[in-house]
ChimeraX commands (.cxc) that place a marker at each C-alpha (Angstrom):
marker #1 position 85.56,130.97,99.76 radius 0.5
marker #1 position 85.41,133.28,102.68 radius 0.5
marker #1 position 84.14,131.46,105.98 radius 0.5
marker #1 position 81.42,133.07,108.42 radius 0.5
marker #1 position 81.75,130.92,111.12 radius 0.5
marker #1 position 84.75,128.11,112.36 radius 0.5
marker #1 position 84.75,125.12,114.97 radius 0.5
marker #1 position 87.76,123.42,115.65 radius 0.5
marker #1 position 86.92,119.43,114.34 radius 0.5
marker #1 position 88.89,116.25,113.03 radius 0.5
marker #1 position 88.38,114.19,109.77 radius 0.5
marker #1 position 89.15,110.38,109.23 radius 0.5
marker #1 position 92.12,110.26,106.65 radius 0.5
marker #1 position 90.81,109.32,103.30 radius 0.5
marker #1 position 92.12,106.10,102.11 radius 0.5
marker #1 position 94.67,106.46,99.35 radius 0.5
marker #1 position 95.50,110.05,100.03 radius 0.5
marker #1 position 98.37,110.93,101.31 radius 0.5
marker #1 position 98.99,114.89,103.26 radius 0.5
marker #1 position 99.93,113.63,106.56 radius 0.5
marker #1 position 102.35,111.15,108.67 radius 0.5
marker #1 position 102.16,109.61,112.12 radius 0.5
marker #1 position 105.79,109.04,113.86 radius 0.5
marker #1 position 105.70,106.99,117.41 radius 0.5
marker #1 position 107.76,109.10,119.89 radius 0.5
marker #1 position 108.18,105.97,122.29 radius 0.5
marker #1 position 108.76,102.37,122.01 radius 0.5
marker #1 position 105.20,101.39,123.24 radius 0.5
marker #1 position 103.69,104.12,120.98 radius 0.5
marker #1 position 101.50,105.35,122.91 radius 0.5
marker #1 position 103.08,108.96,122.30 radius 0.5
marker #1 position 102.86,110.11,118.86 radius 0.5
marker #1 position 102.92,112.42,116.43 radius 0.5
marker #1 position 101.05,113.77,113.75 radius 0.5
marker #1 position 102.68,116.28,110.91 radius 0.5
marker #1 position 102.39,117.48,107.29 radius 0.5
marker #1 position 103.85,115.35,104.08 radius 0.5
marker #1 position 105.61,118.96,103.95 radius 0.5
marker #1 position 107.18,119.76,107.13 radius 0.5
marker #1 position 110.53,118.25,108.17 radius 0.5
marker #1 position 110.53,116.95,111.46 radius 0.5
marker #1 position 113.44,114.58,112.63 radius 0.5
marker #1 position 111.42,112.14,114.61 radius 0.5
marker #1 position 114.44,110.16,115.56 radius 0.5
marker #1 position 115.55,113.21,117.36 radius 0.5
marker #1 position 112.54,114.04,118.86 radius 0.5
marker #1 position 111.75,110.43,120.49 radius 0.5
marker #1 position 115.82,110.49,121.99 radius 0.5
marker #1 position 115.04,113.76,123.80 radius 0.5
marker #1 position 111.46,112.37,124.74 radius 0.5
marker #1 position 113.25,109.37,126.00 radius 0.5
marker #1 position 116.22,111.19,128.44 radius 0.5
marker #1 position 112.74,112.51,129.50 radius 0.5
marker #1 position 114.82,115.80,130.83 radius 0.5
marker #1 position 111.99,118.36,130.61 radius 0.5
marker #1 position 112.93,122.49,129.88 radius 0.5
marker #1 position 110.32,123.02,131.56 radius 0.5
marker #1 position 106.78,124.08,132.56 radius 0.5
marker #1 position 106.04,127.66,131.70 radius 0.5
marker #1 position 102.58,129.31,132.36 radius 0.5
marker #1 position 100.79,131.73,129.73 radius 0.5
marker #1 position 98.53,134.95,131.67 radius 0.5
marker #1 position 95.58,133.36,130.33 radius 0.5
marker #1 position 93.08,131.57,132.29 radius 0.5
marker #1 position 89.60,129.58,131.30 radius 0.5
marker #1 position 87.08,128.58,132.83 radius 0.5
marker #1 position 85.94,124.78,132.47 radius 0.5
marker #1 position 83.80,125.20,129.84 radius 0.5
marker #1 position 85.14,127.54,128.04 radius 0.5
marker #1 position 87.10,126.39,124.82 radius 0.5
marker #1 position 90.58,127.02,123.86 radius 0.5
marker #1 position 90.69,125.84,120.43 radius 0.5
marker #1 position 91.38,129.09,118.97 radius 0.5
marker #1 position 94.40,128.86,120.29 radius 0.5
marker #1 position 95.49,126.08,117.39 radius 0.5
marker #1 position 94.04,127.82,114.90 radius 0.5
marker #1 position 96.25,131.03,115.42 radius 0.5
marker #1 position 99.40,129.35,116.27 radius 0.5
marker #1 position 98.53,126.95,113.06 radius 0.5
marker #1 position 97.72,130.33,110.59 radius 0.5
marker #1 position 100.79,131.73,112.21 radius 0.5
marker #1 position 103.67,129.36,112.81 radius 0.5
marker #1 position 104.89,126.30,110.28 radius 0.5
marker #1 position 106.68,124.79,113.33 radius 0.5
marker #1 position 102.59,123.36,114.31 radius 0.5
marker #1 position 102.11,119.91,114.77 radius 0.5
marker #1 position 100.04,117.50,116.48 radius 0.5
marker #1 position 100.39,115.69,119.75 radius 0.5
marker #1 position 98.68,112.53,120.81 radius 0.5
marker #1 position 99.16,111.07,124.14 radius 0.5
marker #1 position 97.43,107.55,124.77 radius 0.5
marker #1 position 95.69,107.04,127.80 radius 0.5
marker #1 position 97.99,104.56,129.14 radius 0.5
marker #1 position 100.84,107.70,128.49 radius 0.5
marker #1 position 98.91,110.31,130.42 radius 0.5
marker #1 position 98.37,107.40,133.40 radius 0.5
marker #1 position 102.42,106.27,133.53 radius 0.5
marker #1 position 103.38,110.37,133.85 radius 0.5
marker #1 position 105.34,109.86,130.71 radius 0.5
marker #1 position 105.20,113.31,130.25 radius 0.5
marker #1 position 103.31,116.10,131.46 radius 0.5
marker #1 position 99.39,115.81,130.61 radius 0.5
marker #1 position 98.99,117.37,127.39 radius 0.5
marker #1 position 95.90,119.81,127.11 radius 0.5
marker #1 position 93.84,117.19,125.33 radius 0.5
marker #1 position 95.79,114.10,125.54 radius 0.5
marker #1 position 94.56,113.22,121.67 radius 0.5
marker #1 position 95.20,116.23,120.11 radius 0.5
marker #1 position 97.27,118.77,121.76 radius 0.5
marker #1 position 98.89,121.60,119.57 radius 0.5
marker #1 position 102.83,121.24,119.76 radius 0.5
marker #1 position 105.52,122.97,118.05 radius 0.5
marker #1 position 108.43,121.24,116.64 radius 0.5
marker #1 position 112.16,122.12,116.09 radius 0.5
marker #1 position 115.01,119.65,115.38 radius 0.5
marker #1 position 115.48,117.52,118.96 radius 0.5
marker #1 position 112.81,120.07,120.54 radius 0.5
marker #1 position 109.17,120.64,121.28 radius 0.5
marker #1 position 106.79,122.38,123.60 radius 0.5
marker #1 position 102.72,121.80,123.64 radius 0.5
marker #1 position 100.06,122.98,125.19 radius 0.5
marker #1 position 98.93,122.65,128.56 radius 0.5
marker #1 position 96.33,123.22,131.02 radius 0.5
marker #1 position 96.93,123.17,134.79 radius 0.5
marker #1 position 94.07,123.25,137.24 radius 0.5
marker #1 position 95.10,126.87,139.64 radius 0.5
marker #1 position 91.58,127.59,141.52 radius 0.5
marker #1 position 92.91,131.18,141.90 radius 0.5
marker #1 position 90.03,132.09,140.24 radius 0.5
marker #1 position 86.33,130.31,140.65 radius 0.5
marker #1 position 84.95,131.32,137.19 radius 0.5
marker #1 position 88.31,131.06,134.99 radius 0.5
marker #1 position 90.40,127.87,136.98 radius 0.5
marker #1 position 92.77,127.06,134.68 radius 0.5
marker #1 position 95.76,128.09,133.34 radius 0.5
marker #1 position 96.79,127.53,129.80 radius 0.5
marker #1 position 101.24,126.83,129.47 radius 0.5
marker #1 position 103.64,124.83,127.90 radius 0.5
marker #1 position 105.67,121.82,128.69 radius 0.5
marker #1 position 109.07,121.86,126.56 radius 0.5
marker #1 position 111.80,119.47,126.23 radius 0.5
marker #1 position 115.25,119.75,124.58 radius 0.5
marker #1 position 117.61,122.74,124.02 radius 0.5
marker #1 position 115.26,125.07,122.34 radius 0.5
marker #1 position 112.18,123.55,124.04 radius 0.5
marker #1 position 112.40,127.00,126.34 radius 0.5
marker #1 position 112.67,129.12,123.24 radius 0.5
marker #1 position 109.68,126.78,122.02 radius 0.5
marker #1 position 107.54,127.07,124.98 radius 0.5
marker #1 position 107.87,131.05,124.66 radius 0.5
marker #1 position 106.62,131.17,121.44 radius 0.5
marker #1 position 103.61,129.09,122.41 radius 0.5
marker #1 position 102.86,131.06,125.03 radius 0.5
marker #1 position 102.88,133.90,122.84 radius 0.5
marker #1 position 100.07,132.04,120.69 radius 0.5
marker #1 position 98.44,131.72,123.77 radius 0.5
marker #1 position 98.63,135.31,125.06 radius 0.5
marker #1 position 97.59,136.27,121.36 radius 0.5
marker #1 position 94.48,134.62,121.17 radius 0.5
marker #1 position 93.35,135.41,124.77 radius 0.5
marker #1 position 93.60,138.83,123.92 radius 0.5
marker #1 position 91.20,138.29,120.70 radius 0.5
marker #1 position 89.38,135.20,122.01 radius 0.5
marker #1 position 85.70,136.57,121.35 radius 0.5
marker #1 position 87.16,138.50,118.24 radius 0.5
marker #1 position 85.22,137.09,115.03 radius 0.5
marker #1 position 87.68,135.17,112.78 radius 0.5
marker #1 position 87.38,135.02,109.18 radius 0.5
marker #1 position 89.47,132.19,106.55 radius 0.5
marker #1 position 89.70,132.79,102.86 radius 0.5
marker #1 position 90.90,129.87,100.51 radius 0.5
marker #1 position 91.40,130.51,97.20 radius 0.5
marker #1 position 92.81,128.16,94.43 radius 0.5
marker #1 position 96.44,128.02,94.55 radius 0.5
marker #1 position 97.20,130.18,91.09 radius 0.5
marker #1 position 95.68,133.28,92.04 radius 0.5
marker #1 position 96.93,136.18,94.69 radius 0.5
marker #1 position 96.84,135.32,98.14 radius 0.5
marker #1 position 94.89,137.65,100.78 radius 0.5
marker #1 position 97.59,139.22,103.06 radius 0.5
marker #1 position 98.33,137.79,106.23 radius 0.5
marker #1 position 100.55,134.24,106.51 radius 0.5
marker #1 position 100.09,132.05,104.09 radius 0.5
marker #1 position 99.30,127.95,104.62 radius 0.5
marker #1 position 100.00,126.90,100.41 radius 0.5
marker #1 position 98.58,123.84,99.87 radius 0.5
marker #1 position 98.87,121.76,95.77 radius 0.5
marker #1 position 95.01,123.01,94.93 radius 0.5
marker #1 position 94.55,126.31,97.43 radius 0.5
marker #1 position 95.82,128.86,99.74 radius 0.5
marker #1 position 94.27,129.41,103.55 radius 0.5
marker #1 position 94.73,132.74,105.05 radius 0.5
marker #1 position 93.11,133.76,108.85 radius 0.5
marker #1 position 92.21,137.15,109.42 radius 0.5
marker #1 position 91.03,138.76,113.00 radius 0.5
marker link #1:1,2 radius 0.2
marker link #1:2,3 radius 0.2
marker link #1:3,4 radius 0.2
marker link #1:4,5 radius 0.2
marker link #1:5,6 radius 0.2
marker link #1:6,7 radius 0.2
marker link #1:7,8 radius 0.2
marker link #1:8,9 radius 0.2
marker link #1:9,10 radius 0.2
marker link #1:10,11 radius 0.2
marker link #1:11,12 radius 0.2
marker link #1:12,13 radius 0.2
marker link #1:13,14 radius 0.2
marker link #1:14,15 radius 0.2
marker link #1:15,16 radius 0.2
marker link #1:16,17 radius 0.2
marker link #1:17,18 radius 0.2
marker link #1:18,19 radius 0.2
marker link #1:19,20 radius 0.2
marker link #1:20,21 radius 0.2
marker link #1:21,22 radius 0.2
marker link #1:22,23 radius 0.2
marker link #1:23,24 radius 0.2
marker link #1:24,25 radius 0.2
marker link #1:25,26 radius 0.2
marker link #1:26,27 radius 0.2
marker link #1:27,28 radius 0.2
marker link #1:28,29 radius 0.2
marker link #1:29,30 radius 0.2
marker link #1:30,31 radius 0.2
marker link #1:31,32 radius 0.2
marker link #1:32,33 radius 0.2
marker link #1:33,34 radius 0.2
marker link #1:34,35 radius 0.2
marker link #1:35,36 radius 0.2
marker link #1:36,37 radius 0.2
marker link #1:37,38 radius 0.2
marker link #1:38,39 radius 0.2
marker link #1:39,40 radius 0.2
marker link #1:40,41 radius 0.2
marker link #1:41,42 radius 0.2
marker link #1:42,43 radius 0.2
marker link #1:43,44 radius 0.2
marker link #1:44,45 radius 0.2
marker link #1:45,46 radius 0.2
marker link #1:46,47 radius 0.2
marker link #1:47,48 radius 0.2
marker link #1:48,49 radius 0.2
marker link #1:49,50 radius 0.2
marker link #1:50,51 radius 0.2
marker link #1:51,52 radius 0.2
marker link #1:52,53 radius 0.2
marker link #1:53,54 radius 0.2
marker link #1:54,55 radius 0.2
marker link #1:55,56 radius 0.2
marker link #1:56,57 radius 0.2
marker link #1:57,58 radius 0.2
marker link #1:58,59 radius 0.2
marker link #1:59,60 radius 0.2
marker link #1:60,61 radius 0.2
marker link #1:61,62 radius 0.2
marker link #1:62,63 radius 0.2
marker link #1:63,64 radius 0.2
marker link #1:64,65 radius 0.2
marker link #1:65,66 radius 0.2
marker link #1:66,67 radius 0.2
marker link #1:67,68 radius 0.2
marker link #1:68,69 radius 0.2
marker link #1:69,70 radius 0.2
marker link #1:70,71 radius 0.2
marker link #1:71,72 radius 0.2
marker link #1:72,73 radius 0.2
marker link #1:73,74 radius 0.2
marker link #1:74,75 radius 0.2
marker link #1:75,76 radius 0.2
marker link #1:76,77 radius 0.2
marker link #1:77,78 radius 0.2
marker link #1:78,79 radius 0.2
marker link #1:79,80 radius 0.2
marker link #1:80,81 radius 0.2
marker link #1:81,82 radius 0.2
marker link #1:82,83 radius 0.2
marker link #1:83,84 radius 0.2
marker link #1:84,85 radius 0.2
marker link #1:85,86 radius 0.2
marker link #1:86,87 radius 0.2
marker link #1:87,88 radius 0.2
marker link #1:88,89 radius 0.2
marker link #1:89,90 radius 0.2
marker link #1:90,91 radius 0.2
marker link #1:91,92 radius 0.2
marker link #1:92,93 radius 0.2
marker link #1:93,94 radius 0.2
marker link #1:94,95 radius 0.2
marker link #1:95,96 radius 0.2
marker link #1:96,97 radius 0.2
marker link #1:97,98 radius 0.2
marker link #1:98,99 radius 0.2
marker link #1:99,100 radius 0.2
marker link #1:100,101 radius 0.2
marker link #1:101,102 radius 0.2
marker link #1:102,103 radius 0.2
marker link #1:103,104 radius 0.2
marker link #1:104,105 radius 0.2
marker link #1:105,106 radius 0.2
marker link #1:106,107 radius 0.2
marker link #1:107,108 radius 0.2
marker link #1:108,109 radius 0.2
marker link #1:109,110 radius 0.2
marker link #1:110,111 radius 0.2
marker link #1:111,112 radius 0.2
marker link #1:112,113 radius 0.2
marker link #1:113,114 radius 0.2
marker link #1:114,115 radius 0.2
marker link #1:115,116 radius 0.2
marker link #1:116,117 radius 0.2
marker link #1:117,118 radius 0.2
marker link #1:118,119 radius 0.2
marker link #1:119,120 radius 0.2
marker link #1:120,121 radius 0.2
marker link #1:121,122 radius 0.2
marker link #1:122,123 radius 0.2
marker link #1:123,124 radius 0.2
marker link #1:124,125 radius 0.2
marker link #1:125,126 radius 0.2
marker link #1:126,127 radius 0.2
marker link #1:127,128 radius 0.2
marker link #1:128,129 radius 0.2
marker link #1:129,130 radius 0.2
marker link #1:130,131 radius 0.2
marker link #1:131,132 radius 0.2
marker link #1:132,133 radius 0.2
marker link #1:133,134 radius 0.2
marker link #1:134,135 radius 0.2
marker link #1:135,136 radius 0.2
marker link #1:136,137 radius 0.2
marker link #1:137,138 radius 0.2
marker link #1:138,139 radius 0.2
marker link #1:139,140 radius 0.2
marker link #1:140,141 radius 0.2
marker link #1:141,142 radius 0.2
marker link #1:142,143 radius 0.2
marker link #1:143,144 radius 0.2
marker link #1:144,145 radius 0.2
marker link #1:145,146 radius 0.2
marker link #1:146,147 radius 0.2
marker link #1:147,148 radius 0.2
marker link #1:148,149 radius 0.2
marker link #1:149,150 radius 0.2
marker link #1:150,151 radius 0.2
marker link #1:151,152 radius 0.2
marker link #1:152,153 radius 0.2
marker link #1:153,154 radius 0.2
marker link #1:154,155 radius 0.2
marker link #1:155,156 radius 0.2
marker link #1:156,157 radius 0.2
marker link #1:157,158 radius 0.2
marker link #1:158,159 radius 0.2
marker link #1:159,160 radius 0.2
marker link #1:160,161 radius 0.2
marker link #1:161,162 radius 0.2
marker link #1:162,163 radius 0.2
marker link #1:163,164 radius 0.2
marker link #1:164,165 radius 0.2
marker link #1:165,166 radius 0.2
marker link #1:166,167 radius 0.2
marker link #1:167,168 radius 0.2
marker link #1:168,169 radius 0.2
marker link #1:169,170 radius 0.2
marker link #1:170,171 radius 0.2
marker link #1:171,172 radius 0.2
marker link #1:172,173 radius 0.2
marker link #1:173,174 radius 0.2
marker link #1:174,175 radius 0.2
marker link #1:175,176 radius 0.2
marker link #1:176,177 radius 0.2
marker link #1:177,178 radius 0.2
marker link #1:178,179 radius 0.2
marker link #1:179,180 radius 0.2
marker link #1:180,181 radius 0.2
marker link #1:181,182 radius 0.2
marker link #1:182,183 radius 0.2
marker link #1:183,184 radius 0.2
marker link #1:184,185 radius 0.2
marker link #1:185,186 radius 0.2
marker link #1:186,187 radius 0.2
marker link #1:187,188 radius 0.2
marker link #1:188,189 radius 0.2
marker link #1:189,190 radius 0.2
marker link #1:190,191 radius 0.2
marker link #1:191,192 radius 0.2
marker link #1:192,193 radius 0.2
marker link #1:193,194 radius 0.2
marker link #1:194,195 radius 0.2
view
């Protein structure tokens, strides 16, 4: 199957089936995350560095957006690209306490994982300029949460550079050839993304 058209959008979990797990990152659980059955993320790690709540840092991408605009793309490259993907949710009562820095979309903000480190995206209000007045970035914590944040922002910079480029997925069942490009192998198919 070859797509002609893509839109960022959620599913409820079917019952029964399982594909992907939901760690609490704080003892009220109202920070969480969301990973693949096949990705190994020490969550125990991750909610101790979450906890000594010692950010890297803050790091700002070049690309700005306006407050319509949509930046959903730039989950789909970093997820095509990078294994390290996961997803952040942030409750509500999170984003209110300044737990942590306000995630792009507190529900489902694109983060990438490593050991006791992570870094997801961001948007930060700038009013530099009228049309475009945000700024897309990173907020990182642990030792490689730097390293972390830089790669993000290099998803970032990627898809602003390509952001009204037409993207094209192919799936094909898992025993035949994949398409070049990076490869997300699943038990019945294979995904590429192409630009």
């Amino acid at each position: 199957m070859v797509s002609d058209g893509m839109e960022l959008c959620g599913f409820v979990p079917i019952i029964g089936q399982t594909g992907e797990k939901t760690a609490s990152l704080n003892a009220a659980d109202t920070i969480r995350l969301h990973y693949d059955q096949d990705q190994v993320v020490d969550t125990d790690a991750l909610a101790d560095t979450l906890l000594a709540n010692k950010p890297a840092g803050h790091f700002l991408s070049a690309q700005r957006i306006g407050g319509e605009e949509t930046f959903d793309g730039v989950w789909l490259r970093a997820t095509a690209g990078d294994d390290r993907v996961c997803r952040l949710e942030v409750t509500l009562e999170a984003v209110e306490q300044d737990l942590i820095p306000r995630p792009a979309v507190p529900g489902r903000s694109p983060v990438l994982v490593k050991d006791d480190s992570l870094a997801y995206l961001t948007v930060t209000r700038e009013g530099i300029d009228l049309e475009r007045p945000f700024r897309l970035g990173a907020a990182a914590y642990g030792p490689r949460g730097e390293e972390l944040a830089s790669d993000l922002i290099a998803h970032i910079d990627a898809w602003g550079a390509t952001r009204r480029v037409v993207r094209r997925m192919t799936v094909t069942p898992s025993a035949t050839t994949a398409t070049p490009g990076h490869v997300i192998s699943k038990p019945e198919s294979r995904i590429t993304l192409a630009y």
